[in-house]
PALUMKOL-346699 format. One line per field, with one value per residue (C-alpha): residue number from 0; chain; x, y, z. Coordinates in nm, 2 decimals, always signed. Layout:
N
nr [NUM, ...]
kette [A, ...]
x [X, ...]
y [Y, ...]
z [Z, ...]
//
This chain:
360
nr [0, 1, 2, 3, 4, 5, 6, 7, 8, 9, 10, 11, 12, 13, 14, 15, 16, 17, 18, 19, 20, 21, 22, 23, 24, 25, 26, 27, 28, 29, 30, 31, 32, 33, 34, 35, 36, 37, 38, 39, 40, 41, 42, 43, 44, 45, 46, 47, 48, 49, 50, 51, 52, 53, 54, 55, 56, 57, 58, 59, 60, 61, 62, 63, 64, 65, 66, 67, 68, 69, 70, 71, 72, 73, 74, 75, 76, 77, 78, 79, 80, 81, 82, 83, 84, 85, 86, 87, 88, 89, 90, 91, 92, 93, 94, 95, 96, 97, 98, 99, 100, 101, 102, 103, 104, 105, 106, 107, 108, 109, 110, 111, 112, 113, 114, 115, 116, 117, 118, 119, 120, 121, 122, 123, 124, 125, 126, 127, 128, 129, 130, 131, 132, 133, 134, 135, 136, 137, 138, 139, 140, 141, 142, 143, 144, 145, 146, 147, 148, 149, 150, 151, 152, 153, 154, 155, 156, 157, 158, 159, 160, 161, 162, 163, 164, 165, 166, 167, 168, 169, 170, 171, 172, 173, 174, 175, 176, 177, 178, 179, 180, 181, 182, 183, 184, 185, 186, 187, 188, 189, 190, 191, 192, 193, 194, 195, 196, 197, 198, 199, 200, 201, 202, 203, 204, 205, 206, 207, 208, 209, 210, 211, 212, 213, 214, 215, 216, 217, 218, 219, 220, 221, 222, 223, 224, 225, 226, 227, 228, 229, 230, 231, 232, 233, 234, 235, 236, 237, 238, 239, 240, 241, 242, 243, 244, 245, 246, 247, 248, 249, 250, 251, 252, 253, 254, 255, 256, 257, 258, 259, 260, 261, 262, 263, 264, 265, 266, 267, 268, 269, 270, 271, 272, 273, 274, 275, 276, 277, 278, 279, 280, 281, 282, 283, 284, 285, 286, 287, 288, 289, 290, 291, 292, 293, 294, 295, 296, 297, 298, 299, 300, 301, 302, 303, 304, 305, 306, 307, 308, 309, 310, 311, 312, 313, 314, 315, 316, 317, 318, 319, 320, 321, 322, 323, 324, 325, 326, 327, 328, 329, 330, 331, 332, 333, 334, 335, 336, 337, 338, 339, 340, 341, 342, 343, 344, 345, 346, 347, 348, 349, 350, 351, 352, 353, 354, 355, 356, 357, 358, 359]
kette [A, A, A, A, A, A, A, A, A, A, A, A, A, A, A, A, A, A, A, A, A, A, A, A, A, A, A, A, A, A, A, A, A, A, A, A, A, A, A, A, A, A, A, A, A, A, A, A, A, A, A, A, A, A, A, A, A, A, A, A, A, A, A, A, A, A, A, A, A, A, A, A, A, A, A, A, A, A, A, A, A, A, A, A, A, A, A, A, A, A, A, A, A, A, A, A, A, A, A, A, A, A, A, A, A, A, A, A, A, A, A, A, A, A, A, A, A, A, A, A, A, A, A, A, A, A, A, A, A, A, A, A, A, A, A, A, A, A, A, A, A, A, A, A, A, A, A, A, A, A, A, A, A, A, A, A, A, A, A, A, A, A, A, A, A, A, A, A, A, A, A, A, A, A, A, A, A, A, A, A, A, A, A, A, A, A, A, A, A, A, A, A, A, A, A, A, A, A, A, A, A, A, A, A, A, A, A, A, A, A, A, A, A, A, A, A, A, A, A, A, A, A, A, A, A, A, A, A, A, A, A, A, A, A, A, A, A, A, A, A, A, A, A, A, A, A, A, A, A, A, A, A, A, A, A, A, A, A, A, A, A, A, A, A, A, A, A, A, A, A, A, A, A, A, A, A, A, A, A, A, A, A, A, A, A, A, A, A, A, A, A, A, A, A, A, A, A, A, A, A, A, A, A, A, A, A, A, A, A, A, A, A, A, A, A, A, A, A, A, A, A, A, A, A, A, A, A, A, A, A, A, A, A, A, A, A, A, A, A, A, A, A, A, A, A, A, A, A, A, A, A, A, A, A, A, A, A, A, A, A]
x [+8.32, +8.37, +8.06, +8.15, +7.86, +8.10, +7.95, +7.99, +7.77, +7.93, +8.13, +8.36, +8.65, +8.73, +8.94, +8.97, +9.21, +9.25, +9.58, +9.92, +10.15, +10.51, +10.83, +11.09, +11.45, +11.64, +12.08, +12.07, +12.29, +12.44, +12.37, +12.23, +12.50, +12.78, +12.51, +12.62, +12.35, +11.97, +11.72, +11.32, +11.04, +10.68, +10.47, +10.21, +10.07, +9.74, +9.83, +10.08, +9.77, +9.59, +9.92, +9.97, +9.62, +9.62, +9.98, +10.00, +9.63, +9.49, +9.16, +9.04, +9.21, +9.20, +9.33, +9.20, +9.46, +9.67, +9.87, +10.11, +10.17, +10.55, +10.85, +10.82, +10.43, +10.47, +10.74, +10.48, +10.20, +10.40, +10.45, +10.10, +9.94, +10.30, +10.13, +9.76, +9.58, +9.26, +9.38, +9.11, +9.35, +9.29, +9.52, +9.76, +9.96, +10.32, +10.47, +10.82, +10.99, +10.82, +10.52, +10.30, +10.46, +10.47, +10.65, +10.98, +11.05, +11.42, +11.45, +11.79, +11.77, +12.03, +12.18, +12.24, +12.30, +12.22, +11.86, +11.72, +11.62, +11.33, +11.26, +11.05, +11.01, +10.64, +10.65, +10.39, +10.25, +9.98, +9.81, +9.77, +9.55, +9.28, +8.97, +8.64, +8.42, +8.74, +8.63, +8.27, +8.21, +7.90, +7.97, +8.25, +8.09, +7.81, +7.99, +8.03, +8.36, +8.36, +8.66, +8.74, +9.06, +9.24, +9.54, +9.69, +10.00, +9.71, +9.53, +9.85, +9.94, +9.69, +9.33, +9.15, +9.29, +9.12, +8.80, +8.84, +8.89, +8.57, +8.33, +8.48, +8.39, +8.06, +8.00, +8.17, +7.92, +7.62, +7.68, +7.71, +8.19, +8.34, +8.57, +8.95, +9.17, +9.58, +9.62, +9.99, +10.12, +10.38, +10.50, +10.70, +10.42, +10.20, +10.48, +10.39, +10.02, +9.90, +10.13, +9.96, +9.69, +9.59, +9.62, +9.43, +9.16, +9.20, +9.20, +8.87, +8.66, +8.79, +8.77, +8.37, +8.34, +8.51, +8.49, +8.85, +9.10, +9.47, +9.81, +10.06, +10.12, +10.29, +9.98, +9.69, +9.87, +9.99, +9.72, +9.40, +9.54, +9.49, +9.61, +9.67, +9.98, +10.31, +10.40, +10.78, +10.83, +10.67, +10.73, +10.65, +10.52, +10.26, +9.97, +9.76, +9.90, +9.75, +9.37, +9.39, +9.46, +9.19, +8.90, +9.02, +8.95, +8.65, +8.46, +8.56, +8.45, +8.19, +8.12, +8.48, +8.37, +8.79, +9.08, +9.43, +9.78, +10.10, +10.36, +10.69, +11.07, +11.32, +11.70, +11.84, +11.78, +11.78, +11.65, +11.32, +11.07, +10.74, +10.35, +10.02, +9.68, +9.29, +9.02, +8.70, +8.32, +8.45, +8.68, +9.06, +9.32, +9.69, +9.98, +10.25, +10.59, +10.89, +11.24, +11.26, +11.57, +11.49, +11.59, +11.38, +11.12, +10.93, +10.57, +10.59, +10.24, +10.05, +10.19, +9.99, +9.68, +9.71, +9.68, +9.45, +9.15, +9.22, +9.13, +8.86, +8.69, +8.78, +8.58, +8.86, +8.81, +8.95, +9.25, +9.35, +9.30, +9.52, +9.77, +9.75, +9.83, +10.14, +10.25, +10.26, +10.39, +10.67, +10.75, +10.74, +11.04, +11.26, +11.19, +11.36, +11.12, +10.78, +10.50, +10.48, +10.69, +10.53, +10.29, +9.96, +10.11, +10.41, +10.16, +9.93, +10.25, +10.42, +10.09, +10.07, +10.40, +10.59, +11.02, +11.24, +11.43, +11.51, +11.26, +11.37]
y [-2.86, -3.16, -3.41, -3.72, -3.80, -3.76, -3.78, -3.48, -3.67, -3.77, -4.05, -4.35, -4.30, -4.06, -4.27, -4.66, -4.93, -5.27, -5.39, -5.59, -5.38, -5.49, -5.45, -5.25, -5.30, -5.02, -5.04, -4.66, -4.56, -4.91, -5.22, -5.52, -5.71, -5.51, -5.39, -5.43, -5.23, -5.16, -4.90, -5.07, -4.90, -4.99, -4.97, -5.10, -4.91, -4.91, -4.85, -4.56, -4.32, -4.40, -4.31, -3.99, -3.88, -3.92, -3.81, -3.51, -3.44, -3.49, -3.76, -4.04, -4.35, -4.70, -5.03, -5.37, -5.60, -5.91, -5.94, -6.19, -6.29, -6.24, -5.95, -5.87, -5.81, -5.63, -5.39, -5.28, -5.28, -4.99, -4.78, -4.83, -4.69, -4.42, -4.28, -4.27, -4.56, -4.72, -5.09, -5.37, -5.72, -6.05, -6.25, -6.53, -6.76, -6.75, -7.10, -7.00, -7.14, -7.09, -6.87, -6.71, -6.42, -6.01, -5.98, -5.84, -5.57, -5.52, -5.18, -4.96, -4.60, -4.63, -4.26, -4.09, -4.34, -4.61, -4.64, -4.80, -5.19, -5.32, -5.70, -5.87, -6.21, -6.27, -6.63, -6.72, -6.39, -6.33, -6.08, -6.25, -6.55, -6.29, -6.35, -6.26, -6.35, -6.24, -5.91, -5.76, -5.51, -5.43, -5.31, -5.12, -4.96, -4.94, -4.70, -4.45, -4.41, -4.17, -4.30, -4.65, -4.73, -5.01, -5.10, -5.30, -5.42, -5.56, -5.77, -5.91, -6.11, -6.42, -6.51, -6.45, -6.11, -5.92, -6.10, -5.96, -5.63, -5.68, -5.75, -5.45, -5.23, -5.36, -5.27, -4.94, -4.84, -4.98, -4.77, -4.43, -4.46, -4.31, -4.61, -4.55, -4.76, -4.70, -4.97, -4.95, -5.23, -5.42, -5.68, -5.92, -5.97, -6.06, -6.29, -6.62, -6.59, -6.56, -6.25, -5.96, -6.10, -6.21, -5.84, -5.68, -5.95, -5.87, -5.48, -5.44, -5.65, -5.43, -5.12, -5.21, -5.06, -4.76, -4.45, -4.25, -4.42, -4.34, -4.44, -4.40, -4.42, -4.74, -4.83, -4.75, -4.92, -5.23, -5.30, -5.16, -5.24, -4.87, -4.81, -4.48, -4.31, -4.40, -4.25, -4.40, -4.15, -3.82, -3.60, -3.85, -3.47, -3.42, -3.41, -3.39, -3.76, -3.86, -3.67, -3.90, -4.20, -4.10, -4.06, -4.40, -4.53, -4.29, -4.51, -4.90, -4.76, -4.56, -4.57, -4.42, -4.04, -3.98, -4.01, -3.87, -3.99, -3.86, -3.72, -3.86, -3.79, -4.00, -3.79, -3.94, -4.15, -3.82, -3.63, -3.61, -3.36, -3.41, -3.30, -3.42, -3.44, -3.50, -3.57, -3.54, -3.55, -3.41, -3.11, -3.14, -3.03, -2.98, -2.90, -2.71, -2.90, -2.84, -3.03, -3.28, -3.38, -3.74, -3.85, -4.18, -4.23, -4.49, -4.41, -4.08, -4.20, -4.30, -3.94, -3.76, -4.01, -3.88, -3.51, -3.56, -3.72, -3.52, -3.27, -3.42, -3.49, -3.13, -2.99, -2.85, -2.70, -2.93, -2.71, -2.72, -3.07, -3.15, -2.87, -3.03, -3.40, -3.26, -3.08, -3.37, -3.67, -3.43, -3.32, -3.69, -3.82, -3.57, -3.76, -4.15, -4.39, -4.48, -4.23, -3.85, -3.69, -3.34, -3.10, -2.99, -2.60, -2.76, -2.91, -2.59, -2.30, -2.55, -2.61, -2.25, -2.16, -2.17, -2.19, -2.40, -2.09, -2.10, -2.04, -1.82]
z [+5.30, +5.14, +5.08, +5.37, +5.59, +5.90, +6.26, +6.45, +6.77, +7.11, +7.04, +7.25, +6.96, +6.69, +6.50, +6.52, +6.28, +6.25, +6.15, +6.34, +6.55, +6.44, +6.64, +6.34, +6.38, +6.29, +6.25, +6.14, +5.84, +5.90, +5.64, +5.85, +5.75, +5.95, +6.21, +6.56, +6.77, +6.67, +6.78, +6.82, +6.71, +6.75, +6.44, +6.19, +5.89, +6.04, +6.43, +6.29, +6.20, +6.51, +6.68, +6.52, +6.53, +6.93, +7.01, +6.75, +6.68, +7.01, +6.87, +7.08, +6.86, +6.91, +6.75, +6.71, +6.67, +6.81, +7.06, +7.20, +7.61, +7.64, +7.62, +7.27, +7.36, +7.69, +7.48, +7.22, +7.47, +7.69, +7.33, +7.23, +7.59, +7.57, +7.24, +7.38, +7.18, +7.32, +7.25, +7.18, +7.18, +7.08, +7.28, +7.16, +7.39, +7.33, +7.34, +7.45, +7.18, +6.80, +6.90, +6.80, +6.75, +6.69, +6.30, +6.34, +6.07, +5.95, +5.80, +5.77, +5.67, +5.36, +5.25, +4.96, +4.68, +4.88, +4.91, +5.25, +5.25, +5.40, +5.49, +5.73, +5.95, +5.97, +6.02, +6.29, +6.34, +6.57, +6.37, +6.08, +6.26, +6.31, +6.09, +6.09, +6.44, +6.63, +6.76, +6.88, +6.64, +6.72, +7.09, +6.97, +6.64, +6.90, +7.13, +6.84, +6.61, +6.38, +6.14, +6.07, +5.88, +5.75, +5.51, +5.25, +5.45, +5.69, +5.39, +5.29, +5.53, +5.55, +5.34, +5.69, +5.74, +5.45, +5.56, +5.87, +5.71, +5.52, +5.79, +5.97, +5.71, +5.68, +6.08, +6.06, +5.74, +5.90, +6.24, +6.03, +6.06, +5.76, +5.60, +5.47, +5.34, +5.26, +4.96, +5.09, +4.75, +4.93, +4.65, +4.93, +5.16, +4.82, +4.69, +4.93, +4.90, +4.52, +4.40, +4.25, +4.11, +4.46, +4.57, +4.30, +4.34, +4.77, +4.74, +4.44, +4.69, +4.98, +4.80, +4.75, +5.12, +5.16, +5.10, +5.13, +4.90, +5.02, +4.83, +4.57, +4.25, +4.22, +4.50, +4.24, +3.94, +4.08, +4.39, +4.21, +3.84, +3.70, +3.39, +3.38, +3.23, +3.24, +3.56, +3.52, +3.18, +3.39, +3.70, +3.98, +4.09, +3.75, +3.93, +3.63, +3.57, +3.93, +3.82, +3.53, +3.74, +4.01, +3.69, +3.66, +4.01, +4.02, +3.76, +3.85, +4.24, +4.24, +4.61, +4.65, +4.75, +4.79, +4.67, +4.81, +4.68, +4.81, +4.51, +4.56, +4.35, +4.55, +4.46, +4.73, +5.01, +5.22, +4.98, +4.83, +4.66, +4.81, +4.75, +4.78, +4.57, +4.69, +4.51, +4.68, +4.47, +4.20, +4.38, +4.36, +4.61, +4.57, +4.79, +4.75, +4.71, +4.94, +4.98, +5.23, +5.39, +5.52, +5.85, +5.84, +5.58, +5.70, +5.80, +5.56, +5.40, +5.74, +5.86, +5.54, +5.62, +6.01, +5.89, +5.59, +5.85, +6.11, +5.85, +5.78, +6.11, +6.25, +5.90, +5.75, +5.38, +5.13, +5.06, +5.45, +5.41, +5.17, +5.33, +5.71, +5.53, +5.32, +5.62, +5.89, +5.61, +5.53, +5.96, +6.04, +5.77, +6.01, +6.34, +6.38, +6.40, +6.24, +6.45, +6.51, +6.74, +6.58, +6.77, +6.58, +6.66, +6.43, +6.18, +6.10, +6.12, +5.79, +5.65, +5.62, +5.48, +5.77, +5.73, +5.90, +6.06, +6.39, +6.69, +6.94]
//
């Protein structure tokens, strides 16, 4: 079993993250520039694992974050309670004309050759005016939460919201929570607030409170400045390149008791190779790798944190572990949209070996 203090008591939530829930846009196959007709999905890197963990896994989640009174709010509001998240809001007024607002996320699916582009309108968000003093944490940590989990996406968007971030960790650690934290390296959101010197500076203080580490490579390189090989002249699915990189990140932060990067070789926009790697007190884990064909690969990396702590908190053996995230990233880049639409029966038959022959 591996060695995180994780409580096994009576408690109010499971799982709990703070982040901003985002409206996504989505045209399909369809550049936005000839789009005529989107699809909306509700998501956030940080609400997508609570998601998944209540609506696949069956954990009590929640989510701290902002939210806005108008349409765009009541919209996300109905998919948050659809997918069974204990919300905790900070309200904003809406001004009917300028804001504040919730981001809008503009993301085709590309195909083939053409790889999907992602771009966002985050002017006047809501969630980013949260800072620190904005929510009770001591009632909530109080009520018992077993997980707390935060991300990099979240820390990007203003100098108040990785301060939030902070003190949450602090109240999480101090009421016995195990902290996570998906360094999810998104250079655009960096760009308008100190570039990626600003991030690495952000994520090393962050990273000084938690105890899982989740991301990349390209997420350990550029948000945490490891060294590490050159992942760019390797197998992007070497995972002795990634154990060399996690050594790394073991001895800048040694409170950091694991470590689990996805494996990723993009072919095509529909089609990748896909594994998985954990690191946990000096025990490794590896997936097997399998062929995905991509529907929507957005929310691939919070779908491998979802299975990885649920896991975790159900005291899985590492190996499951590392099995029951690979499994659940790879299931949820063949639904649309940005959360599960998986069932755990799904989860542990492919985490086992299981085919994608038809059931009769």
């Amino acid at each position: 079993m591996p060695e995180l203090n994780i409580r096994h008591d009576n408690c109010a939530l499971d799982f709990l993250s703070l982040g901003s829930l985002v409206h996504r846009l989505d045209p399909g196959r369809i550049p936005f520039r000839k789009a005529r007709s989107v699809k909306i999905h509700v998501s956030g890197g940080e609400y997508n694992v609570a998601a998944n963990l209540a609506d696949c896994f069956g954990l009590k989640t929640g989510i701290a974050t902002a939210m806005v009174d108008y349409g765009i709010g009541e919209l996300v509001q109905n998919r948050v309670k659809e997918m069974g998240v204990k919300p905790f809001y900070k309200w904003f007024e809406h001004d009917g004309a300028r804001g504040p607002n919730i981001a809008t996320v503009y993301s085709d699916l590309g195909y083939g050759v053409r790889p999907p582009v992602v771009f966002y309108n985050r002017a006047n968000e809501a969630g980013a005016m949260l800072k620190p003093g904005d929510f009770d944490w001591e009632a909530i940590f109080g009520e018992g939460v077993r997980w707390f989990h935060s991300g990099g996406i979240y820390a990007a968007l203003s100098t108040t919201t990785s301060e939030l971030i902070i003190e949450a960790m602090q109240a999480a650690k101090k009421h016995g929570a195990v902290t996570s934290f998906d360094l999810n390296y998104r250079g655009k959101l960096w760009e308008s607030i100190g570039g990626l010197e600003a991030a690495q500076r952000t994520f090393k203080r962050i990273v000084e409170n938690v105890d899982v580490l989740i991301g990349n490579e390209e997420d350990l390189q550029m948000g945490l400045g490891v060294k590490g090989p050159d992942v760019e002249k390797k197998s992007k699915l070497d995972t002795a390149v990634f154990f060399e990189m996690i050594s790394e990140v073991n001895r800048d932060f040694p409170g950091v008791k694991m470590v689990a990067t996805t494996l990723r070789e993009v072919e095509s926009a529909n089609r990748h190779q896909w594994g998985a790697v954990i690191w946990c007190n000096g025990r490794r884990a590896i997936s097997p790798t399998c062929e995905l064909g991509v529907i929507d690969r957005i929310g691939g990396g919070d779908g491998f944190a979802s299975g990885l702590i649920y896991g975790m908190l159900a005291g899985r053996e590492l190996d499951d572990v590392v099995r029951l995230g690979w499994a659940h990233g790879a299931l949820l880049t063949t639904f649309p949209g940005d959360v599960t639409m998986a069932k755990l029966s799904e989860v542990e038959a492919f985490a086992k070996g299981g085919s994608a022959r038809v059931q009769r």
